[in-house]
Backbone bond lengths (Angstrom), bond angles and torsions (degrees), N, CA, C in turn:
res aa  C-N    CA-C-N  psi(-1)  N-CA   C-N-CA  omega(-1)  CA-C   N-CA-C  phi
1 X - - - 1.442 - - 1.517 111.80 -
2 X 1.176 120.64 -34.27 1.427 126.85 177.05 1.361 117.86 -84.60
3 X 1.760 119.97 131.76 0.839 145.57 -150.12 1.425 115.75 -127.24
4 X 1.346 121.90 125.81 1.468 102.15 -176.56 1.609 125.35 -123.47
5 X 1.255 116.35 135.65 1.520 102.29 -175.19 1.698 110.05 -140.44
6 X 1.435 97.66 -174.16 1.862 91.75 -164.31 1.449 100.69 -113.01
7 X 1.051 142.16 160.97 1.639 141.86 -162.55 1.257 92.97 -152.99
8 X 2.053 94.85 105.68 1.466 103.07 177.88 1.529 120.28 -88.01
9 X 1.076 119.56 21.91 1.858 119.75 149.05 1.223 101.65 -94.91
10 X 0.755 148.52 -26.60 1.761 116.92 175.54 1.535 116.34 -109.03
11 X 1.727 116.06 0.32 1.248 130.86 -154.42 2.068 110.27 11.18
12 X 1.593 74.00 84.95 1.450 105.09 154.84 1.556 120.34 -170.03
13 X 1.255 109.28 172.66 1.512 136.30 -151.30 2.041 98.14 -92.29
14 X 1.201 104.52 119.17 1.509 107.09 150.44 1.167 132.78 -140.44
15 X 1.677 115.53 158.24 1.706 105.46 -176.34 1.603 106.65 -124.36
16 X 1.046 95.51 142.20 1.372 123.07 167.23 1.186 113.49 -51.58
17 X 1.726 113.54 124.52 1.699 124.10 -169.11 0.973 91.38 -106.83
18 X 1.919 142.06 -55.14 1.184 137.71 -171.10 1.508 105.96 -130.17
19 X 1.262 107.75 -151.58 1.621 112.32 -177.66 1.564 119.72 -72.92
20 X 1.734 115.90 -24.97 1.013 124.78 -170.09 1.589 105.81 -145.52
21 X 1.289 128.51 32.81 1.286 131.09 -170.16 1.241 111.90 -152.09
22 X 1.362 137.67 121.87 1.485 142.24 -163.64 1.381 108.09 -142.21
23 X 1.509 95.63 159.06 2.047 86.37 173.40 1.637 76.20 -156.15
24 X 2.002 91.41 138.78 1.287 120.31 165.66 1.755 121.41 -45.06
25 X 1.254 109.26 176.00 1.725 104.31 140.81 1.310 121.20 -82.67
26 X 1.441 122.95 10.95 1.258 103.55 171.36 1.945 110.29 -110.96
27 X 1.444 101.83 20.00 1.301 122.30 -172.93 1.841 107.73 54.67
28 X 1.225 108.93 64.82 1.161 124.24 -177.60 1.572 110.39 -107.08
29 X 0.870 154.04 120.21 1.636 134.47 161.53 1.324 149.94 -66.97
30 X 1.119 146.06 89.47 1.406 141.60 -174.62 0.798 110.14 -75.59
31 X 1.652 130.81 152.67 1.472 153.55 168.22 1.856 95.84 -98.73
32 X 1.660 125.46 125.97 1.328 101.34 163.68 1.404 112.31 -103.05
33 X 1.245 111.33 142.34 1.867 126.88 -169.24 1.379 79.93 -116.95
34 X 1.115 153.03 39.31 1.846 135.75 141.69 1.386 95.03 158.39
35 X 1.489 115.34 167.85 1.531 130.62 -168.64 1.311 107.75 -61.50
36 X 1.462 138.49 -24.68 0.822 140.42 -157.82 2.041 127.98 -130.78
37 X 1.743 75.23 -20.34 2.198 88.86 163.78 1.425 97.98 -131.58
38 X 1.424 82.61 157.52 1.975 102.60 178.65 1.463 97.47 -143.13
39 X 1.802 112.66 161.63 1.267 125.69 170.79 1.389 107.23 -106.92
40 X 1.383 104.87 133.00 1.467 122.29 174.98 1.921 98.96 -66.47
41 X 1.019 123.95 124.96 1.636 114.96 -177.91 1.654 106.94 -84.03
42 X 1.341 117.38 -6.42 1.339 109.07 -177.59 1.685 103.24 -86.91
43 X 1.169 120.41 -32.06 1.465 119.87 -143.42 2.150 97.05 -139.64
44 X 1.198 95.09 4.67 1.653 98.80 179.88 1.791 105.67 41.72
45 X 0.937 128.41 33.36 1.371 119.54 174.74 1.725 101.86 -96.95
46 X 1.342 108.44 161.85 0.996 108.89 -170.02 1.651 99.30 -114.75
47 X 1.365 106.10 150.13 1.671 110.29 -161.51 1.821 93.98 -137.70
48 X 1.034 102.83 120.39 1.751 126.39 166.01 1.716 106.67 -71.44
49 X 1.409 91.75 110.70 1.639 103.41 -178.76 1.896 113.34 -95.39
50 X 0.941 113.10 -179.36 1.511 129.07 170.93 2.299 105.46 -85.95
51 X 1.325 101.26 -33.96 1.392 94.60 166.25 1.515 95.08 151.63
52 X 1.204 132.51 146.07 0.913 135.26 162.93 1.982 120.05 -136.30
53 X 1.123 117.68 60.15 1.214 132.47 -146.99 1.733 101.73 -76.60
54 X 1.631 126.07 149.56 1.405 105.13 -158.43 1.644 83.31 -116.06
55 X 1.179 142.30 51.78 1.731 162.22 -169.91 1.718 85.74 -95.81
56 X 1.386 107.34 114.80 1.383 107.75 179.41 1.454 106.36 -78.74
57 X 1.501 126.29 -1.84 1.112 125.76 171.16 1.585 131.28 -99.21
58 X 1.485 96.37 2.52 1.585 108.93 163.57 1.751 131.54 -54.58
């Protein structure tokens, strides 16, 4: 189920906990709003990912 991708504003790596919920390596959390941006939940900024696609066959 977990998915992993790289988030080029902070250049770092996060994985996917559920379908729409992620946490950095810096144990940060994202919300994903599309395959490709997520919301940081601490700071609502929006962060440009490597992909986070919800294809149960990824």
């Amino acid at each position: 189920m977990s998915k992993n991708f790289f988030d080029f504003d902070d250049d770092d790596f996060g994985m996917s906990i559920s379908d729409n919920m992620a946490v950095d390596s810096e144990g940060n959390f994202m919300m994903r709003m599309s395959d490709n941006m997520a919301m940081d939940m601490d700071t609502g900024d929006i962060h440009f990912i490597s992909g986070w696609s919800d294809d149960e066959d990824d």
